[in-house]
DRENDOFI-437348 format. One line per 3 residues: number of its first residue (from 0); their letters; for each residue x, y, z of N, C-alpha, C, O. Coordinates in Angstrom, 3 decimals. Layout:
# DRENDOFI-437348
NUM	A	X Y Z X Y Z X Y Z X Y Z; ...
END
This chain:
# DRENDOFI-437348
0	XXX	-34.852 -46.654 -14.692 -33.769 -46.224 -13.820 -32.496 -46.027 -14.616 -31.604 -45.188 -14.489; -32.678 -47.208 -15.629 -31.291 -47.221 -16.347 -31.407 -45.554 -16.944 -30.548 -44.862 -16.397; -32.269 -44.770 -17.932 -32.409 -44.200 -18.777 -32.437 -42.406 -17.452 -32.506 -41.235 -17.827
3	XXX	-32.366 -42.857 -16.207 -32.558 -41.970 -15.416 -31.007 -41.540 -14.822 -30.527 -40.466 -14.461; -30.603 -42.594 -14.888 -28.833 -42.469 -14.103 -28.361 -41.950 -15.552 -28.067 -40.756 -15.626; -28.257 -42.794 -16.783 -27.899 -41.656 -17.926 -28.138 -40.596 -18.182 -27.182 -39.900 -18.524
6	XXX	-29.177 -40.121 -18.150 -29.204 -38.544 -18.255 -28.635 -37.822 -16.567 -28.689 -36.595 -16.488; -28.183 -38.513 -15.464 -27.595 -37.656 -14.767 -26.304 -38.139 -14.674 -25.629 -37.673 -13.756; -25.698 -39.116 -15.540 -24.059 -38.615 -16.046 -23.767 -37.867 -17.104 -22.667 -37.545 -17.555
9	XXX	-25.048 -37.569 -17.531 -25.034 -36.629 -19.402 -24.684 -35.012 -18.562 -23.648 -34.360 -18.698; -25.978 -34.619 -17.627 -25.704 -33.560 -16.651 -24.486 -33.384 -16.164 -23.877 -32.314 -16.189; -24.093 -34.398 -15.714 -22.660 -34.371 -14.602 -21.538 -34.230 -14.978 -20.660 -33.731 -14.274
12	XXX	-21.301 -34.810 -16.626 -20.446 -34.841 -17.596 -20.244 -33.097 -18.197 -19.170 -32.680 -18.628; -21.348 -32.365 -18.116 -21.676 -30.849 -18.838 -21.389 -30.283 -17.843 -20.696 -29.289 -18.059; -21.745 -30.578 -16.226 -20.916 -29.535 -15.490 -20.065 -29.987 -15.113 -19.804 -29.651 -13.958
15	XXX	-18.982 -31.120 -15.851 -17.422 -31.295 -15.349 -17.171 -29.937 -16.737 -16.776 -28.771 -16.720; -17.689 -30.964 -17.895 -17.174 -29.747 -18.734 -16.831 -27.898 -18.447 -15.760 -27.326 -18.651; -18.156 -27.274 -17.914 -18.214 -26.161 -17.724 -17.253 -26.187 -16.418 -16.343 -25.360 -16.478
18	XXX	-17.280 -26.748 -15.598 -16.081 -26.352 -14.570 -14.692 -26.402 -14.997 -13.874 -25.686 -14.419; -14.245 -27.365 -16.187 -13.434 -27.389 -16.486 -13.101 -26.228 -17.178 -12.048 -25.686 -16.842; -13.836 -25.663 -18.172 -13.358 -24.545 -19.341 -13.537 -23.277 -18.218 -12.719 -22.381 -18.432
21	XXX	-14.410 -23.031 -17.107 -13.764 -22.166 -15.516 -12.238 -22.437 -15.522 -11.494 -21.556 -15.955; -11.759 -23.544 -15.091 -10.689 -23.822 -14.672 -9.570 -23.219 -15.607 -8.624 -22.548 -15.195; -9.868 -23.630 -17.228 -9.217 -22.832 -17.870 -9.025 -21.629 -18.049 -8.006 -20.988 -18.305
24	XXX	-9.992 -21.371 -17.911 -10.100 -19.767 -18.139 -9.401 -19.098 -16.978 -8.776 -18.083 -17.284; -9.375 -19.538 -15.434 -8.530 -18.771 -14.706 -6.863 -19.018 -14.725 -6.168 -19.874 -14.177; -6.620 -18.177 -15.374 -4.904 -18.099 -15.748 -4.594 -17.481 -14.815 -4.758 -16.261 -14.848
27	XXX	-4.147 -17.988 -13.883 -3.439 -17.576 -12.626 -2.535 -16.679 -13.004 -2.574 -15.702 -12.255; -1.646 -16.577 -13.942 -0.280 -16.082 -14.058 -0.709 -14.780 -14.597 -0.076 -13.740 -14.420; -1.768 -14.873 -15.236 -2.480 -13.160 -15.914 -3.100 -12.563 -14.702 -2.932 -11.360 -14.501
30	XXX	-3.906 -13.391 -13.745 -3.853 -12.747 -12.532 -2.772 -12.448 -12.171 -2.518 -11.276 -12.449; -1.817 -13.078 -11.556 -0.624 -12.679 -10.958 0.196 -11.325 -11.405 0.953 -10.648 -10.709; -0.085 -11.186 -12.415 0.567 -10.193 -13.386 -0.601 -8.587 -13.307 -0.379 -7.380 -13.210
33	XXX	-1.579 -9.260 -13.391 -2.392 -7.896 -13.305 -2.967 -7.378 -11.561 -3.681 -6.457 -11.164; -2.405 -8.233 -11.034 -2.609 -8.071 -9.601 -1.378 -6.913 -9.241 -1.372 -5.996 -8.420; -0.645 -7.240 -9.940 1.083 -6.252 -9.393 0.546 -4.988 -10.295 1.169 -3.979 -9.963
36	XXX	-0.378 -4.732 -11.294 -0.306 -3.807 -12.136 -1.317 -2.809 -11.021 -1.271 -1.603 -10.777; -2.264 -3.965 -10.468 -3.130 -3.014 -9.663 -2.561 -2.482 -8.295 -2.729 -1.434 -7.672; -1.662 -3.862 -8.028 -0.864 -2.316 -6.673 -0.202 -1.230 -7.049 -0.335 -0.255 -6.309
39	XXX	0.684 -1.079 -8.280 1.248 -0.349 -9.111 0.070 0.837 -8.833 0.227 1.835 -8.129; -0.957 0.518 -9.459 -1.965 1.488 -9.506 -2.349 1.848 -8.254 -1.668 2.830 -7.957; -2.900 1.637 -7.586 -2.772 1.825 -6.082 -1.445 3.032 -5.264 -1.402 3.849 -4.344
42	XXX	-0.816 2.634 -5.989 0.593 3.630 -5.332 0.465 4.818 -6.459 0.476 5.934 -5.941; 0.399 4.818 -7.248 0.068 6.073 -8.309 -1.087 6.782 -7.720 -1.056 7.989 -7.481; -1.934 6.151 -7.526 -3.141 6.708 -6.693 -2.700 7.698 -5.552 -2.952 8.902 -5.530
45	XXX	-2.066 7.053 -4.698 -1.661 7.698 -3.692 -0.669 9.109 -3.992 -0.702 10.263 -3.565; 0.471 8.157 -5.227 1.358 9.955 -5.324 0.799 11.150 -5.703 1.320 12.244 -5.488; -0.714 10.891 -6.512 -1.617 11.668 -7.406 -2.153 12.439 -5.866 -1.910 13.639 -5.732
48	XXX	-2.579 11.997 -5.207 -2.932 12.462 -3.330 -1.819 13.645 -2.642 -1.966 14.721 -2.062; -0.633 12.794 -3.059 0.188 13.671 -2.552 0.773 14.719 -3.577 1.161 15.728 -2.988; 0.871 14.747 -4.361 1.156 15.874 -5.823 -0.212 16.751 -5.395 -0.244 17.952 -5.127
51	XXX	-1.132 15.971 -5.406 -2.412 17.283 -5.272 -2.584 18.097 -4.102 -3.344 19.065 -4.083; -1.716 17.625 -2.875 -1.385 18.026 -2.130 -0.008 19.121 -1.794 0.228 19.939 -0.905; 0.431 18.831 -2.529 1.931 19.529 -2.462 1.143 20.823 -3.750 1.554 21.966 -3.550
54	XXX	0.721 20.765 -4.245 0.397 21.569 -5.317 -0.815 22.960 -4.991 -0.946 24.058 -5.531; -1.585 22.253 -3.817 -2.275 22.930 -3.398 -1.981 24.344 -1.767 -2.439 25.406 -1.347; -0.719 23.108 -1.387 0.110 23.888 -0.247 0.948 25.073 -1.373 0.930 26.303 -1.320
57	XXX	1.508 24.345 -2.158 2.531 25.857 -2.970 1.529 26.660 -3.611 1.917 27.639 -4.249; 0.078 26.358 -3.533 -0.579 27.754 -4.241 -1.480 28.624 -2.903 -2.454 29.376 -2.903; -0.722 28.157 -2.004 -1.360 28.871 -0.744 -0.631 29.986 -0.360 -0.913 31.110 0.056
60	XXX	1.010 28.990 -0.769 2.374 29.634 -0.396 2.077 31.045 -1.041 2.148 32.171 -0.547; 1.681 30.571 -2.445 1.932 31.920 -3.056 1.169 33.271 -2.795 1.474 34.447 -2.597; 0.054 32.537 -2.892 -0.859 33.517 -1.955 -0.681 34.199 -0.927 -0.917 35.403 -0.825
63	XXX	-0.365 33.673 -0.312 0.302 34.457 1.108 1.544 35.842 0.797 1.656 37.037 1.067; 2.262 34.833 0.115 3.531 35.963 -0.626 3.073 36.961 -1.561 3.559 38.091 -1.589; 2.150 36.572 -2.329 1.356 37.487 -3.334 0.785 39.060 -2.583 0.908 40.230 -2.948
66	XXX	-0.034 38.262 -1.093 -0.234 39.594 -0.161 0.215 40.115 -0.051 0.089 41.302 -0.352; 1.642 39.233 0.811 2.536 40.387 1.443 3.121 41.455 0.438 3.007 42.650 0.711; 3.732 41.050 -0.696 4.099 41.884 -1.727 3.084 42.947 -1.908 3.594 43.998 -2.298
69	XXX	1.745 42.996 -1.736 0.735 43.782 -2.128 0.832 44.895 -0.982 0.565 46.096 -1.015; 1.291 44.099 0.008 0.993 44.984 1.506 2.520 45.895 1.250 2.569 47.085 1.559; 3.505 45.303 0.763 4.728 46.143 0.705 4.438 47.303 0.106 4.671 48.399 0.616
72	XXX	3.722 47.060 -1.417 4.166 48.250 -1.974 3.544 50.065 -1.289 4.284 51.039 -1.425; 2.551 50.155 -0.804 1.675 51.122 -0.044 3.017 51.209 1.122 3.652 52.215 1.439; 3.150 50.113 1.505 4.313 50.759 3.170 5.775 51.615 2.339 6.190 52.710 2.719
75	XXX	6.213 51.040 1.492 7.314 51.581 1.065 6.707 52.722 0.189 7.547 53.510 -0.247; 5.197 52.997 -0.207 5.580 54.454 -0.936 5.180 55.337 0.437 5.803 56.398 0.482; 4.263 55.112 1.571 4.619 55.918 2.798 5.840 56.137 3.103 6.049 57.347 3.200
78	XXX	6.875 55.408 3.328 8.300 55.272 3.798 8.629 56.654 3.090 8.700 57.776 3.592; 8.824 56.210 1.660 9.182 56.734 0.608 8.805 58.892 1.026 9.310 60.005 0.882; 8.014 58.432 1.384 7.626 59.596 1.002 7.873 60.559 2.886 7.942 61.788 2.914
81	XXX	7.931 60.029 3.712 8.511 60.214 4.950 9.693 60.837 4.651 9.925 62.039 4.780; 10.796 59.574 4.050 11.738 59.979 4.047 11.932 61.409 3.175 12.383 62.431 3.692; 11.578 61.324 1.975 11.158 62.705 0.985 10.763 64.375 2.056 11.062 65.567 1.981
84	XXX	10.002 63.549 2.906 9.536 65.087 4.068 11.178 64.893 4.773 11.821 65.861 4.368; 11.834 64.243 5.429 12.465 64.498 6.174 13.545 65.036 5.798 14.118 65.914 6.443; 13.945 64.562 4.698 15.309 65.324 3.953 14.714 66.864 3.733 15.557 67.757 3.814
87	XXX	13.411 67.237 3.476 12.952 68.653 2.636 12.780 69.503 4.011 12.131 70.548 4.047; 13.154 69.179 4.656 12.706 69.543 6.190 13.965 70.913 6.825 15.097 70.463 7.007; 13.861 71.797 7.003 14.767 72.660 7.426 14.017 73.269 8.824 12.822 73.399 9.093
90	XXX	14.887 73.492 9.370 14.922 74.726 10.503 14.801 72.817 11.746 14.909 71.610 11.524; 14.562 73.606 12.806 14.649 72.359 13.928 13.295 71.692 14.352 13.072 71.126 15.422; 12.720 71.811 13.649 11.568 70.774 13.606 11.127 69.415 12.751 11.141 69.501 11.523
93	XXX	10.802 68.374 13.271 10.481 67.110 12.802 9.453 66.983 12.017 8.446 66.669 12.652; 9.198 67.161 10.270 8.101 66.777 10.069 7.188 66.286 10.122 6.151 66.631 9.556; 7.431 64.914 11.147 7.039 63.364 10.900 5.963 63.634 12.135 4.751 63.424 12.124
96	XXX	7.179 64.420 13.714 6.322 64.084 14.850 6.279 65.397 15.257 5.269 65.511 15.951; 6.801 66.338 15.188 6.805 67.537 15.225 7.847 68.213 16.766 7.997 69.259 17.397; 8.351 66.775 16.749 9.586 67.533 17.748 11.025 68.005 17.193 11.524 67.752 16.097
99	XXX	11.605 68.845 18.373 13.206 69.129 17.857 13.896 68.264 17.382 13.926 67.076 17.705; 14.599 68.892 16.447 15.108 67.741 15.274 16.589 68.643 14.741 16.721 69.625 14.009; 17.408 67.930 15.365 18.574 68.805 15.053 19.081 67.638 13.246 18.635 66.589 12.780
102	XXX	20.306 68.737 12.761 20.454 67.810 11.519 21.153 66.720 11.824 21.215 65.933 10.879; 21.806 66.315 12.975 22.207 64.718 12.659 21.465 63.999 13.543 21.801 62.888 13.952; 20.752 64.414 13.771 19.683 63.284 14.241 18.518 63.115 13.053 17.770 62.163 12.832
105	XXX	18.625 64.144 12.509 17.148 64.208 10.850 18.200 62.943 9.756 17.673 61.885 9.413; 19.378 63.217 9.422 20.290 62.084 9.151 20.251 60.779 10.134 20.347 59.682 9.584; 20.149 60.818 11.208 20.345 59.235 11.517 18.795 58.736 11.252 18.724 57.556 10.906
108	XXX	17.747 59.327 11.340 16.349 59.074 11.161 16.289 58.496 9.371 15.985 57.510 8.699; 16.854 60.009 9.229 17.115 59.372 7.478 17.487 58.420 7.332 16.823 57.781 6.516; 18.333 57.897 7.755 19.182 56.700 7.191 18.734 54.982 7.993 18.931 53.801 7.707
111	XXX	17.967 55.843 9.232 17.246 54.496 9.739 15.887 54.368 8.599 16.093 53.517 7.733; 15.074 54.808 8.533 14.377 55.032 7.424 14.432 53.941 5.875 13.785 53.066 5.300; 15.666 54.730 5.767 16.318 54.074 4.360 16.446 52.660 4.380 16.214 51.920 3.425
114	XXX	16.931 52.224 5.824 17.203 51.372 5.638 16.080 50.239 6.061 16.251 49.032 5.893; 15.166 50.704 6.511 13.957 49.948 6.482 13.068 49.290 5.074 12.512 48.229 4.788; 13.357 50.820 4.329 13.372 50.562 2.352 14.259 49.731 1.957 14.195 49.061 0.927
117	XXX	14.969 49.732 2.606 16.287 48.526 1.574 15.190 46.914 2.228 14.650 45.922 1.737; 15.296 47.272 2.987 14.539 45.552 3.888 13.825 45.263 3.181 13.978 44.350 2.369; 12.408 46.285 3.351 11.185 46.182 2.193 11.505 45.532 1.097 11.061 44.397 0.925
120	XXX	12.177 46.021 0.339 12.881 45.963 -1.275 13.114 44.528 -1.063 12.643 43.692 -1.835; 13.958 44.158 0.150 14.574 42.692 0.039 13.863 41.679 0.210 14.253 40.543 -0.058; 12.373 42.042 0.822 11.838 41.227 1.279 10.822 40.876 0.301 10.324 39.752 0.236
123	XXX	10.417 42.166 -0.710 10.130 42.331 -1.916 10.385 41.184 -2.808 9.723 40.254 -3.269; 11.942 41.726 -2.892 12.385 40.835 -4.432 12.444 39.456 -3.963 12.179 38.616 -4.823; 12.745 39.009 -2.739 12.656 37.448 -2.160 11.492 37.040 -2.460 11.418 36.264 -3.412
126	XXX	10.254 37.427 -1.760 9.141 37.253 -2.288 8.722 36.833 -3.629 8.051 35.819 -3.824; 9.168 37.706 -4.644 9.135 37.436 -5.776 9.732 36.499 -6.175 9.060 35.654 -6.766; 11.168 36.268 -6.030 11.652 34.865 -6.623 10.667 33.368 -5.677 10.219 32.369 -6.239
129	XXX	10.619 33.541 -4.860 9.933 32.291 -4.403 8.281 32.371 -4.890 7.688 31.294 -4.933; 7.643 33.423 -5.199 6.641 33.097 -6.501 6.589 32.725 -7.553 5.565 32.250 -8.043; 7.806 32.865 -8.222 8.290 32.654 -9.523 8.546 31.047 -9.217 8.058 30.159 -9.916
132	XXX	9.453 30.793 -7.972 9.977 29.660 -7.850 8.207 28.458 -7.728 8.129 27.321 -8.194; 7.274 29.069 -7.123 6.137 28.191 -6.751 5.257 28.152 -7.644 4.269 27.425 -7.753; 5.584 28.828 -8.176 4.295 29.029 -9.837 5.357 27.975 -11.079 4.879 27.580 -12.142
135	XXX	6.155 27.811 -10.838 6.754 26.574 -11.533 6.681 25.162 -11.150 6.468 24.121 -11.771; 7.024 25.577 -9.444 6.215 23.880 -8.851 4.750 23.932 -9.207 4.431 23.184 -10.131; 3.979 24.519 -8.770 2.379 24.105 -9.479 2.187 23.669 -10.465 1.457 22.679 -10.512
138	XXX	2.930 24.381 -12.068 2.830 24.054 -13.127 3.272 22.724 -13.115 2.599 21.887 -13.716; 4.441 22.348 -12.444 4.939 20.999 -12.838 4.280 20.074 -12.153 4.394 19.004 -12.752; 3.373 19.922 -10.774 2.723 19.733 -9.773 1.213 19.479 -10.416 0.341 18.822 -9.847
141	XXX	1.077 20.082 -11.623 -0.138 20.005 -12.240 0.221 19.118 -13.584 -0.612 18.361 -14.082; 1.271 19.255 -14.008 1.810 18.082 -15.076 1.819 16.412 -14.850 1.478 15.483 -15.583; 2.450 16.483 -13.294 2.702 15.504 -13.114 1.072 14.383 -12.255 0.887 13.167 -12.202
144	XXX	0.207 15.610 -11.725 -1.156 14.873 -11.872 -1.780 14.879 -12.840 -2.792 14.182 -12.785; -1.561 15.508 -13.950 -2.746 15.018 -15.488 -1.933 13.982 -15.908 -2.591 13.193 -16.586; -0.820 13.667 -15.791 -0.040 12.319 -16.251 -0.183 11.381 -15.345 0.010 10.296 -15.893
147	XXX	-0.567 11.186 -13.575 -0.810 9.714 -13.226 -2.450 9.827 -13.125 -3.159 8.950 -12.631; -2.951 11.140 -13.715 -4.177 10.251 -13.726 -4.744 10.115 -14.857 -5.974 10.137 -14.905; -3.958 9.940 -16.047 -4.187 9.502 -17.107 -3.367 7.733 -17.240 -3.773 6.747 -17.855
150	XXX	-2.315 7.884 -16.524 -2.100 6.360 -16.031 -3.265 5.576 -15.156 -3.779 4.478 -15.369; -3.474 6.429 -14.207 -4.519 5.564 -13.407 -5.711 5.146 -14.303 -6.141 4.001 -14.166; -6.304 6.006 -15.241 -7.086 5.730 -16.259 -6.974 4.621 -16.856 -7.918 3.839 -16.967
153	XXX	-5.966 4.438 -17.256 -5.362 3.499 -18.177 -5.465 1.860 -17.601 -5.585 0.749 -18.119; -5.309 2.557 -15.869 -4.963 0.861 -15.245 -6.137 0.137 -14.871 -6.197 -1.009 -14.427; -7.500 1.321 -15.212 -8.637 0.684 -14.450 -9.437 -0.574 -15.227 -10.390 -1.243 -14.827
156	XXX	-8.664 -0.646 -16.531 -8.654 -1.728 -17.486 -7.919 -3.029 -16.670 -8.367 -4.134 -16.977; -7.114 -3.004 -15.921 -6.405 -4.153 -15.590 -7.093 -4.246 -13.813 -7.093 -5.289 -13.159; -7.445 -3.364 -13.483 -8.576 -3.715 -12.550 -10.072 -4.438 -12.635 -10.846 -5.027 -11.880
159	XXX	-10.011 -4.104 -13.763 -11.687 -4.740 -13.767 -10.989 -6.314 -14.236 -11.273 -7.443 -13.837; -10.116 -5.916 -15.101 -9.778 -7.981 -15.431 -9.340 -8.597 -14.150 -9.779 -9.641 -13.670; -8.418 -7.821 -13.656 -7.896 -8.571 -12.287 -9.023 -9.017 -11.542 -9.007 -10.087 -10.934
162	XXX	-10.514 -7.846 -11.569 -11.679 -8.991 -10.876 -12.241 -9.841 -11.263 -12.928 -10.641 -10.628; -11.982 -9.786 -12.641 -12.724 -10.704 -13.157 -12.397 -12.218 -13.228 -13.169 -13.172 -13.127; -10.675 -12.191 -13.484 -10.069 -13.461 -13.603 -9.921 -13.503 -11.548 -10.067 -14.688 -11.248
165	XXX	-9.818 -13.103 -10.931 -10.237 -13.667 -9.713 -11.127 -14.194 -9.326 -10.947 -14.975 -8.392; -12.430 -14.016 -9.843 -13.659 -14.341 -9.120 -13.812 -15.616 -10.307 -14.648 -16.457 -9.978; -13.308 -15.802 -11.276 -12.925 -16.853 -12.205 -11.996 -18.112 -11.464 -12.256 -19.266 -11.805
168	XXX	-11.222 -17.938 -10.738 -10.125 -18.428 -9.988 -10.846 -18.704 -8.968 -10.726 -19.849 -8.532; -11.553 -18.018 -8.452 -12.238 -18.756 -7.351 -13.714 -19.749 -7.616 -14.288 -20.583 -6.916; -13.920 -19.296 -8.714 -14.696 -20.302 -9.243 -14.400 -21.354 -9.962 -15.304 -22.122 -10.290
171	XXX	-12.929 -21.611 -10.385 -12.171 -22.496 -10.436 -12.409 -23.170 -9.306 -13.205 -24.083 -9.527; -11.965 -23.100 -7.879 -11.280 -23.347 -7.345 -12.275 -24.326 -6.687 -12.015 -25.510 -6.472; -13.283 -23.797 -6.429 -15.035 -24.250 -6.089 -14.879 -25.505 -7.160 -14.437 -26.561 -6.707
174	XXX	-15.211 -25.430 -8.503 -15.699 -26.165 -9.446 -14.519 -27.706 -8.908 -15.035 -28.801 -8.683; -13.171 -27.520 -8.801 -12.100 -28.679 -8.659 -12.254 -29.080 -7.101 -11.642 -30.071 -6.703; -13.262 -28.145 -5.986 -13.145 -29.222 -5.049 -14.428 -30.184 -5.261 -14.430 -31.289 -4.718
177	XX	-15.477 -29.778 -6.022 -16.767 -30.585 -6.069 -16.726 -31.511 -7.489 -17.731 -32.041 -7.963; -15.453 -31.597 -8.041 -14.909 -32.454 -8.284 -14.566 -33.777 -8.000 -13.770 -34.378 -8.722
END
């Protein structure tokens, strides 16, 4: 009996030991520290969601504007070329519709006309700067996700420790109540 209770304080003694060097090993404070790194990461996660989002709305934007610009240019060389018949136009007939057409009414047509081309044009070159303007957010929209998810990369190192020294900590925590 004697030689039987010694070898189960020899046992009991090896798993204080091993619970103990558990105990050491969970450094709370390296948890604590890599726990904030992983919400950190967590919120990068999310802006990477919303950058890929904002990045994907301004290349829709552009698209859309890209059309319309496409759809302009065909209306303004019709215009263009309306107006071209209506000025070349003599005697009292309307090229366009083929009614009486005195000359200041072929002038106010003209000049309504024209000024439908100026719109075009404006709506044109607007167009264009806000492509110009959205093809720079994308680019930067695309900078700024290859950079958090090369951070997020980076953090999935302090995720896997953060599980590891947790489930360490809780096996601490086990080992000191059966203590």
């Amino acid at each position: 009996e004697r030689g039987q209770i010694k070898q189960d304080i020899a046992r009991l003694e090896a798993e204080i030991g091993a619970y103990q060097r558990e105990i050491a090993a969970a450094d709370t404070a390296e948890y604590a520290r890599l726990h904030a790194e992983v919400i950190a990461l967590e919120l990068k996660e999310q802006e990477k969601v919303e950058r890929d989002a904002s990045r994907q709305q301004a290349e829709k934007d552009k698209i859309a504007l890209s059309t319309r610009n496409e759809q302009i240019v065909p209306e303004s060389r019709k215009l263009r070329d309306r107006i071209s018949r209506l000025q070349a136009a003599e005697g009292g007939e309307c090229p366009l519709c083929g009614q009486p057409l005195a000359g200041e009414r072929r002038d106010q047509m003209a000049e309504e006309l024209e000024a439908d081309g100026r719109q075009m044009k404006a709506e044109y070159e607007d167009n264009s700067r806000q492509i110009a303007a959205l093809t720079a957010n994308i680019k930067q929209f695309a900078e700024q996700i290859a950079a958090l998810t090369a951070e997020i990369k980076r953090g999935e190192v302090s995720r896997k420790r953060e599980t590891v020294l947790k489930n360490a900590i809780e096996k601490a925590g086990i080992a000191a109540g059966k203590r």
